[in-house]
C-alpha positions, 0 to 999 in steps of 0.5 A: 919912150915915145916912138911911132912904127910906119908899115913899109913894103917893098913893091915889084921893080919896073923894067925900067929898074931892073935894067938899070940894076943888071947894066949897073952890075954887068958894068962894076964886073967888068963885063963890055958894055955890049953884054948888057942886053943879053943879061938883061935878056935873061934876067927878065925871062928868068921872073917871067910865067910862075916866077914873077912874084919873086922879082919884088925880092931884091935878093933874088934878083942879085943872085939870079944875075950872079948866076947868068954872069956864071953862064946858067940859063933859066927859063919861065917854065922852071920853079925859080926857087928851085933851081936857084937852089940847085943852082948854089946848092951845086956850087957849094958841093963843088966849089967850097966844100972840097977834099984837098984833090977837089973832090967834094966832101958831101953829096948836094943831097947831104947839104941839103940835108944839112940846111933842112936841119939847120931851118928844123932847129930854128923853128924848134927854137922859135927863132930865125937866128942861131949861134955858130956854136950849135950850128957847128954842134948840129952839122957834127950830130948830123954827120955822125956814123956818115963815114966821113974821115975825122978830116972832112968832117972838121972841114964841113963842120967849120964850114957850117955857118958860112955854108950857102944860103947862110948870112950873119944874124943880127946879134953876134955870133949868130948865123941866119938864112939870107932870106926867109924864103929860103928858111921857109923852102928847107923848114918845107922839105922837112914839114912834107917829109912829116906829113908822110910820117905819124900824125905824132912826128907832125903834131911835135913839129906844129906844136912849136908856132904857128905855121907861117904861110909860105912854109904850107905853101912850099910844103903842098908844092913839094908833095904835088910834085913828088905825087 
């Protein structure tokens, strides 16, 4: 079949453009006019120092403003991502993954824990999708022997595939991470986990491709910070 591929890459937004897109969904939230500023006020300080490469994702730029609708504050000096994920991370554990008194089920470092097995997986089979089925079988391996009543066990189970970060992959019944940033941020956590570990536990999870830049990139960040 005759076909041709244009390469196409997506460039920063200007001021001009992200004013417009949070005046836009100050306005369809149903918030008065005279808001706009002040959430345009903190969307900028938000990708401002660090943080300004990541204005070129839209993704990120409509999650940070769903968090300032919430009330989150952020500032240039923090690390973005990080606090991106804390952030949802956050809602997770006590908004979505609840006991029937509203209690959360995992702590937010057992969700994470959750997400870096998710990512692990993916990269073990060379994939960025997986189906719901082992995405479920995964999160009851890993919750194995945590204590967790047979209950709340079911409930995260059956959660897995819709949890935070998570979207519908490309073919059916198949789950991929929103963005592959984040894939690379939790597939990083476990990497600098290794790096700590026996060159042997390294040299398995090298093995499987080639390593992609951001990962190695978010890998050093989290063992400088920790250091």
């Amino acid at each position: 079949q005759s076909w041709r591929q244009t390469a196409v890459r997506v460039g920063e937004w200007s001021t001009d453009e992200l004013e417009r897109f949070v005046a836009a969904r100050t306005v369809d939230r149903g918030f008065p006019n005279t808001e706009i500023g002040r959430f345009q006020a903190a969307v900028k300080a938000a990708f401002g120092g660090r943080n300004k490469p990541l204005l070129s994702k839209p993704l990120f730029v409509a999650q940070v403003l769903e968090l300032v609708f919430l009330g989150t504050e952020f500032s240039a000096s923090q690390d973005l991502l990080e606090s991106l994920v804390t952030a949802y991370i956050g809602r997770e554990q006590n908004e979505k993954l609840i006991d029937r008194n509203g209690r959360p089920i995992l702590s937010g470092l057992q969700i994470r824990s959750l997400l870096v097995e998710l990512a692990e997986e993916m990269w073990n089979q060379e994939t960025r999708e997986i189906d719901t089925r082992s995405a479920r079988e995964l999160a009851e391996f890993s919750l194995s022997g945590s204590g967790l009543g047979q209950s709340a066990e079911q409930q995260v189970v059956e959660r897995m595939p819709s949890m935070a970060f998570l979207a519908p992959g490309q073919r059916p019944n198949t789950i991929a991470f929103e963005h592959e940033t984040f894939f690379a941020y939790f597939l990083a956590q476990r990497l600098a986990d290794r790096l700590s570990q026996s060159p042997t536990n390294l040299a398995v999870l090298l093995g499987r491709s080639v390593l992609p830049q951001e990962v190695a990139r978010l890998s050093i960040d989290r063992i400088l910070a920790s250091s």
